[in-house]
C-alpha positions as CSV (number, residue, x, y, z in Angstrom):
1,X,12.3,159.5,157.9
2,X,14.0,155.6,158.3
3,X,17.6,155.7,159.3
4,X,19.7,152.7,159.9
5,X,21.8,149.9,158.2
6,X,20.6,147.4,156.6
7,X,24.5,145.6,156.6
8,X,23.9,145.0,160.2
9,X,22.4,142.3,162.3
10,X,18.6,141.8,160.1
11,X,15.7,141.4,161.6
12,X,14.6,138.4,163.8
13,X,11.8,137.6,161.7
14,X,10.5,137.9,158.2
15,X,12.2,141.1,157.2
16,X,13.9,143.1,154.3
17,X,11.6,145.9,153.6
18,X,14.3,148.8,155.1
19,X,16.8,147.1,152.6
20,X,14.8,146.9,149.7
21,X,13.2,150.6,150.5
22,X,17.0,151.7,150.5
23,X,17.6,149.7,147.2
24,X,15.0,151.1,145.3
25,X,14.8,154.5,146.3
26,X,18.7,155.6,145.9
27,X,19.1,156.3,149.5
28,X,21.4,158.8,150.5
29,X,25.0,156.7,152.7
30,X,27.5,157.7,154.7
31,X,30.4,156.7,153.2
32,X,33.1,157.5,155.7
33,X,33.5,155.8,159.1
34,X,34.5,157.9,162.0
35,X,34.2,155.4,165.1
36,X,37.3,153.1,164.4
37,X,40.5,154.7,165.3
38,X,43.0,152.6,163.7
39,X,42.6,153.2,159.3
40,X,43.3,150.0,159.3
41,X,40.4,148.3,161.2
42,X,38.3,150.8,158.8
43,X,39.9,149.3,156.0
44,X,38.8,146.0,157.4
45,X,35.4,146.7,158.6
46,X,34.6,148.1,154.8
47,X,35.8,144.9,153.3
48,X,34.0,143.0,155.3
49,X,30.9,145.0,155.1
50,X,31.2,144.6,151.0
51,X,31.7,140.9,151.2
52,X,35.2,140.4,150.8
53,X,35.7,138.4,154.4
54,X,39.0,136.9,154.3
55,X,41.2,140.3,153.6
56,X,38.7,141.8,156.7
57,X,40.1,138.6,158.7
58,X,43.9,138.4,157.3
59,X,44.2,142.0,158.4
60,X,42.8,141.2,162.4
61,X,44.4,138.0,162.4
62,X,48.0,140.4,161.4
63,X,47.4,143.0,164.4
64,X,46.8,140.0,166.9
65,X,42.6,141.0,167.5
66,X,42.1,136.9,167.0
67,X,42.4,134.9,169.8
68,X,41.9,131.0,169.4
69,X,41.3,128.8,172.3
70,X,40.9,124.8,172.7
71,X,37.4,125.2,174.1
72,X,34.2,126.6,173.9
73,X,35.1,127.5,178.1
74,X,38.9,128.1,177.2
75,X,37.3,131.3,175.0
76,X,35.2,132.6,177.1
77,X,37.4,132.6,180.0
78,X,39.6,134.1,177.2
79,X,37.6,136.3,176.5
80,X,36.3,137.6,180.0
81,X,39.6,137.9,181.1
82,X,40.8,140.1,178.5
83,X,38.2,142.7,179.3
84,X,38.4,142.5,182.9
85,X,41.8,143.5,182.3
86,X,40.7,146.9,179.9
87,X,37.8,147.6,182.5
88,X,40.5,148.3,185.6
89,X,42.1,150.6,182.8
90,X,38.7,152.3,182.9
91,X,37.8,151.6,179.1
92,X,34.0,151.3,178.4
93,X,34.2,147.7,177.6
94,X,31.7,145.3,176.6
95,X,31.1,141.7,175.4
96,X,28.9,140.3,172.4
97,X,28.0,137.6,171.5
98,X,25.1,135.8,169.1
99,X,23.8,133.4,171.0
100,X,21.9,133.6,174.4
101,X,23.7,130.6,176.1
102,X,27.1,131.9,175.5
103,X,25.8,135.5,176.5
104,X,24.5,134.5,179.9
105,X,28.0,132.5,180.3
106,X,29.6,135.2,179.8
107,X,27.6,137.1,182.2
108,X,27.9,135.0,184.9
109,X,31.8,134.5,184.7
110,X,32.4,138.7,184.7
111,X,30.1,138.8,187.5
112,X,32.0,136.0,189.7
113,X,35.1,138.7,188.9
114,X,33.1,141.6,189.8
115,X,32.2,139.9,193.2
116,X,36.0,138.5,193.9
117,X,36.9,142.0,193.1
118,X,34.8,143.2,195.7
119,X,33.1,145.6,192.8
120,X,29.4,144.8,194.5
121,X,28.3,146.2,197.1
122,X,26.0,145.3,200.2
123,X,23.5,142.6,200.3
124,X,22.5,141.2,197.0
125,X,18.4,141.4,195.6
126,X,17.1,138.2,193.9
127,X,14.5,138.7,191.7
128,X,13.3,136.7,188.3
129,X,16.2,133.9,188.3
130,X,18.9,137.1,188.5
131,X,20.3,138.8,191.5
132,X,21.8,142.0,192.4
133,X,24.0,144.8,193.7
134,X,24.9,148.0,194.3
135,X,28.0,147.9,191.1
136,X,26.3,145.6,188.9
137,X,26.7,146.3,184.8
138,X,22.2,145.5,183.9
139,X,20.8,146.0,180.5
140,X,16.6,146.3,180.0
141,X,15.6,143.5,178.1
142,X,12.2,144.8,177.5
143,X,10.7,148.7,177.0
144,X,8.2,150.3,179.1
145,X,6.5,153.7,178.3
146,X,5.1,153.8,181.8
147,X,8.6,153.8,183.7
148,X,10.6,155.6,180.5
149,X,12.5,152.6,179.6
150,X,13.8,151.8,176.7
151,X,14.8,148.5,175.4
152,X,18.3,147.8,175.6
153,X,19.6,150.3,177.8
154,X,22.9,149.9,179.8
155,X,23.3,150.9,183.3
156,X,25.1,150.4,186.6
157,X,23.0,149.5,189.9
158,X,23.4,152.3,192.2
159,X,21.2,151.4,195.2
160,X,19.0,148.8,195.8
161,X,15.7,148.7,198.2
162,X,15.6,145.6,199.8
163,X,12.4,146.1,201.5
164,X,10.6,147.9,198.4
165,X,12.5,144.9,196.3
166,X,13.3,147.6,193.3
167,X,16.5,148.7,192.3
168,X,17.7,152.4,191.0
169,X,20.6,152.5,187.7
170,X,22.1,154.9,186.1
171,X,23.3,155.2,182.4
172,X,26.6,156.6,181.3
173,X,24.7,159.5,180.0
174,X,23.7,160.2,183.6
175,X,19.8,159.0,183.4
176,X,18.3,157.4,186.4
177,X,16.0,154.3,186.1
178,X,13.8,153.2,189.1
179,X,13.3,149.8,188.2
180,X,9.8,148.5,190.9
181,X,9.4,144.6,191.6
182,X,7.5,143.6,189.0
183,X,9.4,144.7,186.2
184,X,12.3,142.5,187.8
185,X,10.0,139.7,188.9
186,X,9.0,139.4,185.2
187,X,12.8,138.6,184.3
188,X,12.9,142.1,182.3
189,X,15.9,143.1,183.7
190,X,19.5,141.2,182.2
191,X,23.0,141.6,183.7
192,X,24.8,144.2,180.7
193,X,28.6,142.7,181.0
194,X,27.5,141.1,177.7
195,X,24.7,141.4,175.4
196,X,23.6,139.7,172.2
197,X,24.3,141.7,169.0
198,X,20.9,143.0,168.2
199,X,20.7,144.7,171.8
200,X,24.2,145.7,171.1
201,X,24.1,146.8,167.5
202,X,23.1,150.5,168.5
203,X,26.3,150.9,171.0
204,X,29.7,152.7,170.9
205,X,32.0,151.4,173.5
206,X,35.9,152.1,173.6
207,X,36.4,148.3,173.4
208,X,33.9,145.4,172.1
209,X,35.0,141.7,172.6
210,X,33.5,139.4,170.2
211,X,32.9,135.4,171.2
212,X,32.8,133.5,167.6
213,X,31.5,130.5,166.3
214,X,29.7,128.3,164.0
215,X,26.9,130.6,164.0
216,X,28.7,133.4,162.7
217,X,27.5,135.4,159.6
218,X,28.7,138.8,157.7
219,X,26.2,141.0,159.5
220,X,26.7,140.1,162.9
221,X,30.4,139.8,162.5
222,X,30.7,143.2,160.7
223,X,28.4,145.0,163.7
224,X,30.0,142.8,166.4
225,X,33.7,143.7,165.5
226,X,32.2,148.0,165.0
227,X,31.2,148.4,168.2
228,X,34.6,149.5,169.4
229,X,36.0,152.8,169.3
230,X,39.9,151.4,170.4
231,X,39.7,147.9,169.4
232,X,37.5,145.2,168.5
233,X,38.7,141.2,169.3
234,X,37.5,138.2,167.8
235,X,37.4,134.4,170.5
236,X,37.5,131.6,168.4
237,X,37.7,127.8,169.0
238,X,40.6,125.5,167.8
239,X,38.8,123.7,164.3
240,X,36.2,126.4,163.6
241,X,33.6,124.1,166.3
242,X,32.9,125.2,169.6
243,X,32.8,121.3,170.1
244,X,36.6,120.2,170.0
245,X,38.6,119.4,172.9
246,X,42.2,120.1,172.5
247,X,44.7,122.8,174.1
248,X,45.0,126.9,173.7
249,X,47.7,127.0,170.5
250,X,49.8,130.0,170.6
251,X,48.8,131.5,167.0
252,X,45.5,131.7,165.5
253,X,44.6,128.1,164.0
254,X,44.3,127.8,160.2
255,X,41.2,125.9,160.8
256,X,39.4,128.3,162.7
257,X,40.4,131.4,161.0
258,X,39.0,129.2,157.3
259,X,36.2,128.5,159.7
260,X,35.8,132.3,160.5
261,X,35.9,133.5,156.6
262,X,33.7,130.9,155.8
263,X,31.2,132.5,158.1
264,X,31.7,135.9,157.3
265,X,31.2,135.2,153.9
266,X,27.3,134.1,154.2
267,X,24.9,137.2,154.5
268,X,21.5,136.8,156.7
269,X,19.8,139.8,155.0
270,X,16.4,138.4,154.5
271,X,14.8,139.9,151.2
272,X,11.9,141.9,151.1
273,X,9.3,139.4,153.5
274,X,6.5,138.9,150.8
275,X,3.6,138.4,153.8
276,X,0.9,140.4,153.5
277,X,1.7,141.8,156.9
278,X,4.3,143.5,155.2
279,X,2.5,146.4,153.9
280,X,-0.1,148.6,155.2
281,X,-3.6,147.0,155.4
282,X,-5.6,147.7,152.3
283,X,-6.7,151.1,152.3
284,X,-10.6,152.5,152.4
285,X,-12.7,152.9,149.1
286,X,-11.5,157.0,148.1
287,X,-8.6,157.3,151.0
288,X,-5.3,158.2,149.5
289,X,-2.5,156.4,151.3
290,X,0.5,158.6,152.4
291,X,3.9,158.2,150.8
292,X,5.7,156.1,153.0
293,X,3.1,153.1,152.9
294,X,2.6,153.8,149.0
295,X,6.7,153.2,148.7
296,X,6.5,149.7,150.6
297,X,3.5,148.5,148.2
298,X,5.3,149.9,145.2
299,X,8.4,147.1,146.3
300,X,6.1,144.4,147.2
301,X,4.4,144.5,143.8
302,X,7.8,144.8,142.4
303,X,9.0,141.3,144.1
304,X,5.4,140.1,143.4
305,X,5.9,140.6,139.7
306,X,8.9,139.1,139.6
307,X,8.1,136.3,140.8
308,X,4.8,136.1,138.5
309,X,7.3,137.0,135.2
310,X,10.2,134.2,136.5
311,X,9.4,132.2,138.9
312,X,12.8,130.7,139.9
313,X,12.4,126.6,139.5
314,X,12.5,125.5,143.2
315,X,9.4,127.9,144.1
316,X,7.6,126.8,141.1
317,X,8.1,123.1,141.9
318,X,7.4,123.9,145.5
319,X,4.6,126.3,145.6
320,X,3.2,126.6,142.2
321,X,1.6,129.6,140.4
322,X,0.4,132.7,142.7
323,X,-3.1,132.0,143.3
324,X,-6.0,134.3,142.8
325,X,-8.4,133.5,146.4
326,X,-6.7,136.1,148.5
327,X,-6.1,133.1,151.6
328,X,-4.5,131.2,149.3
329,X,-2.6,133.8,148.3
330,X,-1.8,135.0,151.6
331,X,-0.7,130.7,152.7
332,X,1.7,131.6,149.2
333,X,3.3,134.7,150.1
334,X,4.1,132.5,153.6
335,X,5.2,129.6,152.1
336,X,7.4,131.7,150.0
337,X,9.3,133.3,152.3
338,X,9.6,131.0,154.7
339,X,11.4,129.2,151.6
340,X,13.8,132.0,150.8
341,X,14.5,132.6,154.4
342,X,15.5,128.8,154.6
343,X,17.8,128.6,151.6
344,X,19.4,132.2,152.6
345,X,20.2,131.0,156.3
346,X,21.6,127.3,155.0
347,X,23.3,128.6,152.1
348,X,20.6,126.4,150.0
349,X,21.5,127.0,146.1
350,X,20.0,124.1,144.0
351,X,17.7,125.6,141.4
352,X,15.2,123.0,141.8
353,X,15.1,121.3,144.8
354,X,13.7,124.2,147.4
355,X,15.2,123.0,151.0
356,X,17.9,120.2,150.1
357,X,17.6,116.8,151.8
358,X,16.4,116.9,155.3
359,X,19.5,117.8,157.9
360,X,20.3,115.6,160.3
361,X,22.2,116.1,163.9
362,X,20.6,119.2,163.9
363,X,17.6,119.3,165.8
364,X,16.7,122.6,165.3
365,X,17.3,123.2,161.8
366,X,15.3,119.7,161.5
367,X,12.5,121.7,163.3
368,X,12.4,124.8,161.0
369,X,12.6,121.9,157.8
370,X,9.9,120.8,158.9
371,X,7.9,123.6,159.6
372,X,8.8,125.0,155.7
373,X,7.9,121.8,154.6
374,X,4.5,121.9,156.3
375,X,4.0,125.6,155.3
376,X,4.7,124.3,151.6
377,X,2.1,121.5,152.2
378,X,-0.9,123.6,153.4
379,X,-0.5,126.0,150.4
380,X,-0.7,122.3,147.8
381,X,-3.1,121.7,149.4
382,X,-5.1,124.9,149.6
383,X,-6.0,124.9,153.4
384,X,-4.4,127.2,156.2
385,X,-2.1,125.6,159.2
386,X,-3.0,124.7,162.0
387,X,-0.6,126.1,165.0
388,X,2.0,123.5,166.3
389,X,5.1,123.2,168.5
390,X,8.0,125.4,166.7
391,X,5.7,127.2,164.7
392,X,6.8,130.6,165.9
393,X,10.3,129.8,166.0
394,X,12.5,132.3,165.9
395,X,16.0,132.6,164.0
């Protein structure tokens, strides 16, 4: 059985299959939400969730969960201080945010208050960049079946072995992980006062603070502003830009909240991914595949089809026809997505022109042009791509 939902943060890569699966197959919702205390932050989340973004935001913006700073820094001292403040009231508190950077910021400024605080304990254990004490918040950045660790797991740092150089945590549930050198040497180990949304997007905390931004979309801000059971607060920046330079206003600036429902209102669900790694590989001559695997072929041919019957004019000017030679197919089906994931993350909608003009003062949406442009290439001209800087990029 799959279980999940698909309205949250998608996949890092090429993706969709759970949300076409659920599409097709009339899967069975919940339809009532019993984390959120307050109706009206249900009310919210559910607009928000169905793609009405600026009632979700009018609402939070009304019961003072937006706070707008004059900095990128301004918010996440903001920010940090707010839920240092509900953590010595002994809420389960965390931080999110989407991007690394601003996660290990945040990190690093909740830990100088831990230390001031005198909340860490004894000498401190350096391994892979990070170090540590008895009282540190750590999250595990990376599963291991050998030690019983899962990946994303919260935990507090309850001794530490200085001479062993490994660490023992325990979870809120009460489990204890023994965490030996070299899974801390390898950098597996994070600091859990904050965590990126798709570690996070499994958690229930009493009270989730939330650090916007231009990269905001409707998935991560509807599983960002969920997590809470009490509350859930929004940090913004004056303007919408977490480049502008002026000072902390005293209510939410129009800018930034138009900034804010502007990003809410783009979705980053990728459709179904239409690579061939998709499926199942090709089962033997007289094996019957199972159910499940026969489901996700059944969608694939589906989008496959459609695609053959109405081929929409940008993929037709960009990739032509759906060949017959299976590696040319298979450079199609890549091409292909990586076109749809493009225009779906950029907001692309010319029915023509497949990517737009090439973006500028963005080097790393430049990069993934590039790389769709390339992709697009190889498949004209009927060879596959060779590997090259940024060609496993990530989102």
């Amino acid at each position: 059985m799959l279980t999940g939902d698909y309205r949250q943060v998608p996949e890092i890569e090429a993706g969709g299959s759970f949300r076409a699966l659920a599409s097709a197959l009339d899967a069975p919702e919940l339809t009532q939400n019993r984390r959120q205390a307050e109706a009206w932050e249900r009310e919210a989340l559910a607009q928000l969730r169905s793609g009405a973004p600026a009632k979700a935001v009018e609402a939070y913006v009304e019961h003072g969960r937006v706070v707008v700073a004059g900095t990128a820094p301004e918010a996440r001292r903001a920010l940090v201080a707010d839920w240092w403040q509900a953590k010595q009231r002994g809420d389960d508190a965390v931080m999110f945010a989407i991007a690394r950077s601003d996660v290990e910021a945040l990190n690093r400024l909740a830990r100088e208050l831990a230390k001031k605080a005198d909340h860490l304990i004894g000498p401190e254990l350096e391994a892979g960049g990070r170090t540590y004490a008895v009282g540190d918040e750590v999250i595990t950045l990376r599963p291991d079946r050998r030690l019983g660790i899962i990946n994303g797991t919260r935990a507090r740092v309850v001794s530490v072995e200085w001479g062993e150089r490994s660490l023992t945590a325990v979870t809120k549930t009460g489990h204890e992980l023994t965490l030996p050198p070299d899974y801390l040497d390898a950098g597996y180990l994070g600091w859990g006062y904050a965590s990126t949304l798709h570690k996070g997007q499994g958690s229930t905390v009493d009270r989730a603070f939330l650090l916007g931004g231009d990269g905001l979309y409707r998935e991560a801000g509807y599983t960002g502003l969920s997590r809470g059971r009490t509350s859930n607060d929004l940090y913004l920046v004056k303007g919408g830009s977490f480049e502008v330079e002026t000072h902390l206003p005293a209510v939410p600036d129009r800018d930034a909240v138009e900034a804010l429902v502007s990003g809410l209102g783009r979705s980053r669900a990728h459709e179904l991914a239409m690579s061939s790694e998709l499926g199942a590989a090709p089962p033997a001559r007289g094996v019957e595949q199972p159910g499940r695997t026969t489901a996700v072929q059944v969608v694939q041919a589906e989008q496959l089809e459609l695609l053959r019957s109405g081929t929409p004019g940008y993929l037709a000017a960009a990739t032509g026809p759906i060949p017959a030679e299976p590696g040319a197919r298979r450079r199609w089906e890549k091409a292909v997505a990586a076109v749809e994931r493009y225009r779906t993350r950029h907001g692309i909608t010319h029915e023509l022109d497949p990517l737009g003009p090439e973006p500028e003062g963005d080097p790393w949406r430049l990069l993934e042009h590039r790389r769709v442009v390339r992709l697009i290439d190889h498949v004209r001209r009927g060879r596959a791509p060779e590997r090259s800087i940024g060609e496993d990029m990530g989102p």
